[in-house]
N, C-alpha and C positions, 0 to 999 in steps of 0.2 A: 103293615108293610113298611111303612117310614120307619118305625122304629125298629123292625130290622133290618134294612140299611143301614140307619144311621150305629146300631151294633157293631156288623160286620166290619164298615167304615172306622171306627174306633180299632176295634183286631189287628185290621191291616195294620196302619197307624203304628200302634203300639209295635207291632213283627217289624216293621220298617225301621220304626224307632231304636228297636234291638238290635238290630242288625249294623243299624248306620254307627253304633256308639262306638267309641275303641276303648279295647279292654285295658283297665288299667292294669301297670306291670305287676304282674306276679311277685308277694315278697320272697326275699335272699331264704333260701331253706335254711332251718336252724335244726340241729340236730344233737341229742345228746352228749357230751363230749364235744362239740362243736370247740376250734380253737378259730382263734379271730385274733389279730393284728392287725395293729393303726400305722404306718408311714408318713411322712410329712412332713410340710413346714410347724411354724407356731401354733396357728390355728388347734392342730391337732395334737401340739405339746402340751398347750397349756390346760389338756383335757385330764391332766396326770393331778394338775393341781385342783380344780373341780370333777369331780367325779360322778357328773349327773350322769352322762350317756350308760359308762356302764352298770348305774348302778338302774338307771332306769330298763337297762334292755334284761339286765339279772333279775328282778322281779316281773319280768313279761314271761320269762321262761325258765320258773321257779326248781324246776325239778330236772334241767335239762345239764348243770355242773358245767357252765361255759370256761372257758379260759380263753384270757383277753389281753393281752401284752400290748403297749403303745411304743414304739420307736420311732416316733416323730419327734424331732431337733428343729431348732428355730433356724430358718436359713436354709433347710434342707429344699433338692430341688430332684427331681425325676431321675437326672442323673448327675446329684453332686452331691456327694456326703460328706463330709467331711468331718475328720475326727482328732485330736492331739496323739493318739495312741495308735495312728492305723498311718501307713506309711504309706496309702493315696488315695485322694478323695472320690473316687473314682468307682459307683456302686456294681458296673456291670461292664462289659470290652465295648470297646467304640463311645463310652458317657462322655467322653473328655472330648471330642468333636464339637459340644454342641453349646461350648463353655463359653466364653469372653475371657480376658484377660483378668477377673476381676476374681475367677472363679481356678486360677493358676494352683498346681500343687504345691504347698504348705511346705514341704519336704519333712513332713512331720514323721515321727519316728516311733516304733512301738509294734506290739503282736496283737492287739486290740482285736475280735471278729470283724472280716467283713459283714456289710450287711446281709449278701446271701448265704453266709454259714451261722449268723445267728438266725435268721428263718429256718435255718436247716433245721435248729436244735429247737427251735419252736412250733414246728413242722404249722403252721397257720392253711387251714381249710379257705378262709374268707380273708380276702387284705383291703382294709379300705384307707385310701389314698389322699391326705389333702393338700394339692399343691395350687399352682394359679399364682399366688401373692406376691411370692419375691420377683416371680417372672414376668411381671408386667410391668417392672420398672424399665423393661426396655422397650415400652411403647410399642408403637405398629414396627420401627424395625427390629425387632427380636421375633413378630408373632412365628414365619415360619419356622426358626430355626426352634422356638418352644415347641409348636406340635410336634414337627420332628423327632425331640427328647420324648414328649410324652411318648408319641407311636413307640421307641425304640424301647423304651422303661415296659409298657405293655406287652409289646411282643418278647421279651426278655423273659418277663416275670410269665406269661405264659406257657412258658416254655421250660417251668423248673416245676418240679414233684416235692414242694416241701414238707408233704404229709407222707411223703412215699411212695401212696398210689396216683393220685391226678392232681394237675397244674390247679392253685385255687382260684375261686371265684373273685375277680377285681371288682371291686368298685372307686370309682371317681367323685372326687369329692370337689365343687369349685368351689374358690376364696368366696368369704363374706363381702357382702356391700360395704363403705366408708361410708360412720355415721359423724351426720356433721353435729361435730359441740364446739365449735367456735366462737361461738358466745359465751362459752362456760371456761375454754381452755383455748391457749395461745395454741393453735393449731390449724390446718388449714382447712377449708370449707369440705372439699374432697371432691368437689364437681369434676376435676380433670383424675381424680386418683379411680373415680367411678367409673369413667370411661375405661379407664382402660381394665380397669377388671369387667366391665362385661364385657369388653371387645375378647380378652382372655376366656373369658366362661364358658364364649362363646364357641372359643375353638377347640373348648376342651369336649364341651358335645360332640361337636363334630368328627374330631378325633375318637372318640370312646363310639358313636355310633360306629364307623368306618371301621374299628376293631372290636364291634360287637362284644363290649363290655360296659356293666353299667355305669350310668352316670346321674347324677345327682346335683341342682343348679343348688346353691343354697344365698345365691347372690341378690336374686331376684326375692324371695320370702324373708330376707333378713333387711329388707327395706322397708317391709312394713313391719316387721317388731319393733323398729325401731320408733313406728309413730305411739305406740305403748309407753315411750320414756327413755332415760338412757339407758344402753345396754352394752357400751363399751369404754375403756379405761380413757384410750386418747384417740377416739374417732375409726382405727383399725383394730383394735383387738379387746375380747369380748371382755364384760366382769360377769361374774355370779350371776344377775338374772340373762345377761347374755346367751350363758351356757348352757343353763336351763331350757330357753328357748329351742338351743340348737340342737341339746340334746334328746330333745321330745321330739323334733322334727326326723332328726337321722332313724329313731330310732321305730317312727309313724311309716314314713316314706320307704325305704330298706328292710323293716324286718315284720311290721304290722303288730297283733298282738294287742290285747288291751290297756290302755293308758294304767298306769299304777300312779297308787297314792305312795306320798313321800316316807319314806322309812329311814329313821337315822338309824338304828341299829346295821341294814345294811349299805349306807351308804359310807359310816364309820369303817365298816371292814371293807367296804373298797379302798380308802382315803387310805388307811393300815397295809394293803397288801403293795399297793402304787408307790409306799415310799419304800420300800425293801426293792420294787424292783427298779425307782428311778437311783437306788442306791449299787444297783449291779449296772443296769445300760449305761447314765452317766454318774458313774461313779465321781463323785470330786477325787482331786489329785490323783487323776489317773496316768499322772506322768511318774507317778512311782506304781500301781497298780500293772500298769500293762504298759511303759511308755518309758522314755529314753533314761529314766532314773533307776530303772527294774531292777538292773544289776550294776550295786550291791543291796541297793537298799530294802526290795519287794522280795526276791526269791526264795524267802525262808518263809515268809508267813501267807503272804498274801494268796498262793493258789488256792491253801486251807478256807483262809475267809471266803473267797466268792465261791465253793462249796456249799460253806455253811447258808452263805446270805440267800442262796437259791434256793435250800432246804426250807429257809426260815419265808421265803416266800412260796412256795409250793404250799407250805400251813395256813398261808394265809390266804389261798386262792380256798381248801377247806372252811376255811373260817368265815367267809361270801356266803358259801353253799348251806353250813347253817344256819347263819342270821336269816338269809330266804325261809326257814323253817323256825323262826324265832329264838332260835337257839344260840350264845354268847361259848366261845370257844375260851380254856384258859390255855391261852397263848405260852406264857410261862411253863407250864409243866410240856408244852408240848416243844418248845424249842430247847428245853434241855435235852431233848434227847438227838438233836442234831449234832455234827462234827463238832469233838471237840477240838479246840484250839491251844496247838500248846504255846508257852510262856518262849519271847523272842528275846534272847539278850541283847543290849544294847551292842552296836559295832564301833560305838564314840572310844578312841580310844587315843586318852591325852599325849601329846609328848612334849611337852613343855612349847611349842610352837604354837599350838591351839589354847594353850594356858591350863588352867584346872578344873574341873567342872565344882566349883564352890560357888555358892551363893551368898551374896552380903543382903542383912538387912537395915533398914532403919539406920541409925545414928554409923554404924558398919560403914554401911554403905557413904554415907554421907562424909565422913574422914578419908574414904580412900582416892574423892576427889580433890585434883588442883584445880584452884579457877583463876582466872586474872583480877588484878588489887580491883576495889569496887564492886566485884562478882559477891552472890552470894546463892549457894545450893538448898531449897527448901523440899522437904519431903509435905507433899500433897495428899497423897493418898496410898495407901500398900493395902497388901492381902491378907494382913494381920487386922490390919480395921476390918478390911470391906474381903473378905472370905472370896465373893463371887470376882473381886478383882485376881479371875485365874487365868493366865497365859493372852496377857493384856496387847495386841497384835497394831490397831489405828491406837490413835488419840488426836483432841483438835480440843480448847478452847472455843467457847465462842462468844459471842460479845456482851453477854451478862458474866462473865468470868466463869462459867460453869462447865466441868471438863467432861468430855463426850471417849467414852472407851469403849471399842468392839473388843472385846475378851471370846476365846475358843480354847479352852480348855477339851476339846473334841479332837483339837488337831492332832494330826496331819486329817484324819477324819475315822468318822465310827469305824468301830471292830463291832460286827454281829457278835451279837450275844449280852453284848453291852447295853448298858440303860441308852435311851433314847438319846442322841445330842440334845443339848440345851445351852446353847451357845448364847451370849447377850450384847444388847448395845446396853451399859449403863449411861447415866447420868451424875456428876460427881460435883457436889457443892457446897463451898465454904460459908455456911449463914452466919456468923460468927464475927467473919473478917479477921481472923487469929492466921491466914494462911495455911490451916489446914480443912481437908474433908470432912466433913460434919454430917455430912445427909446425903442417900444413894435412892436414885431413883432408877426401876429396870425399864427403859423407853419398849425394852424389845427382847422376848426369850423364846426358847423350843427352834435357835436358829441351827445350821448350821455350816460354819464355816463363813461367818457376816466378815467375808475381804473384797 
């Protein structure tokens, strides 16, 4: 008889126990074809440049051919976008209420997509959101008028069909914790920068509950990674093991799925696909691209290239979905068969005002300067010695007499189709003491556009 009470006793117990539990949330449904877009500040920029998140959520749903575009911009806020090519910073009607003075239109100029017509053409099922960061620099008195932008950014984006049938599913992302390395770097401790990101985090819950969409702290869990070591560059913003962190988290918390082991094969054709498309969203020199320089100088070629560049990344979202299958795409054979590009003649056309498009070299060059008595003109280094000194843009001296050149032979910047940029900082020094370059060291390559 005692023992079975003390049974039943156990039963209840347990039924009780189940009941009282609360169900943890349901992950985000992922579906074949699933499209997914990132929004945001840095946080979610800098995910272009490490590529654990998707490359971790690509091998949880190996068979499922995601497509995943990031349009998060450092500085970006719920409603303030701002762009050199988009004539106002302004993501959706009424954003501009909830600004400061600080966040004033640019009067920038250009035909650049808003951001809800590139959603358009991305049509994203799931958009996840990370803001919080830059908006807490206005302490407790910005907090309402920030929930306010957030509510308005949610009920907006609610409110729009980017996939054509239904408004997608939001998620909220809050800012990271500040990791104090002040010991290690002149930086500040982040006691008070902490505050106020969780006073922020805080209301971003609140907010996202109240508009019944999800949310995600990441503020509170990135305080203890950080007792694992350093995980960030200057106390706000993540490195490499950072992201790793953060990417196992979003991707554990929001979509479930079994942890995968690391695969460079696809996290290379992530890395490959993210620069084609950080090469169409922010294109460098997009002030000729889609921006107040467009005409004369863009109109002839430039519609062709972002064509092609989208083409050449649509291959590479392909080239994801094989590596999941252990398979190496040749890229080559297959962006030949994108737009081709025709040959732009140059619009330089001399008339003795602009002088002549000739080049001098060497000793050339060196006669067709005047200097004042005492002066004398020394040739250092040229592109006859040192080849890679191509389209040589800085230069600085520095205090062992050693000449520092960023060269960009890339400029104005790549054309799809073309070899990779490979832009450098060299290093240029006379071991000799004869006054010329003797030895080239490359500090830095595979850049592009180092101004």
């Amino acid at each position: 008889m005692p023992v079975r009470i003390l049974l039943i006793t156990l039963l209840i117990a347990l039924i009780v126990g189940f009941v009282g539990c609360t169900p943890s949330t349901p992950p985000v449904a992922i579906e074949k074809g699933s499209r997914i877009v990132l929004l945001g500040n840095n946080l979610g920029s800098r995910m272009m440049e490490y590529g654990y998140f998707e490359t971790e959520l690509q091998l949880r749903f190996p068979d499922h051919e995601l497509f995943i575009r990031n349009m998060c911009d450092g500085g970006n806020t719920p409603g303030f976008r701002p762009h050199s090519g988009r004539n106002n910073p302004w993501p959706f009607e009424g954003a501009e209420q909830f600004q400061t003075e600080l966040a004033n239109n640019s009067r920038s100029v250009g035909h650049l997509d808003t951001p809800d017509e590139w959603l358009t053409m991305l049509k994203p099922d799931i958009i996840i959101a990370f803001f919080g960061y830059n908006e807490s620099f206005e302490g407790d008195a910005g907090i309402d008028t920030y929930k306010k932008e957030l509510e308005a950014f949610i009920t907006h984006t609610k409110s729009q069909l980017y996939n054509g049938t239904k408004s997608p599913e939001i998620i909220i992302i809050s800012p990271i914790s500040y990791q104090d390395i002040s010991s290690l770097l002149d930086v500040p401790d982040g006691k008070q920068i902490n505050t106020r990101l969780e006073i922020y985090t805080n209301a971003m819950k609140e907010v996202s509950l109240a508009q019944e969409v999800r949310f995600l702290d990441v503020y509170n869990p990135s305080i203890k990674w950080y007792n694992q070591g350093r995980m960030t560059i200057d106390g706000s913003q993540l490195n490499g093991d950072g992201y790793k962190h953060l990417s196992v988290f979003l991707v554990d918390q929001l979509f479930g799925g079994n942890p995968a082991d690391e695969n460079q094969l696809v996290y290379d054709a992530v890395t490959e696909k993210n620069w084609f498309w950080h090469n169409d969203f922010k294109v460098p020199n997009g002030v000729h691209v889609f921006g107040r320089r467009y005409e004369p100088f863009g109109s002839d070629n430039y519609p062709k290239e972002i064509v092609k560049n989208r083409e050449m990344t649509l291959i590479r979202d392909t080239a994801i979905w094989m590596a999941l299958k252990g398979e190496k795409m040749d890229l080559a054979s297959s962006d030949a068969k994108t737009t081709k590009l025709a040959d732009i003649e140059t619009n330089y056309a001399p008339d003795g005002f602009d002088g002549e498009p000739k080049y001098l070299y060497g000793d050339d060059a060196l006669n067709s300067f005047t200097v004042p008595k005492g002066y004398k003109i020394n040739l250092f280094a040229s592109e006859e010695d040192f080849p890679d000194l191509a389209n040589p843009v800085q230069l600085s001296f520095d205090n062992k007499g050693r000449l520092w050149v960023a060269v960009m032979p890339t400029y104005p910047h790549y054309r799809p189709g073309d070899a990779k940029p490979n832009d450098k900082l060299l290093i240029l020094e006379d071991t000799n003491n004869d006054g010329k370059a003797d030895k080239q060291t490359i500090f830095a390559d595979g850049l592009h556009l180092p101004i």
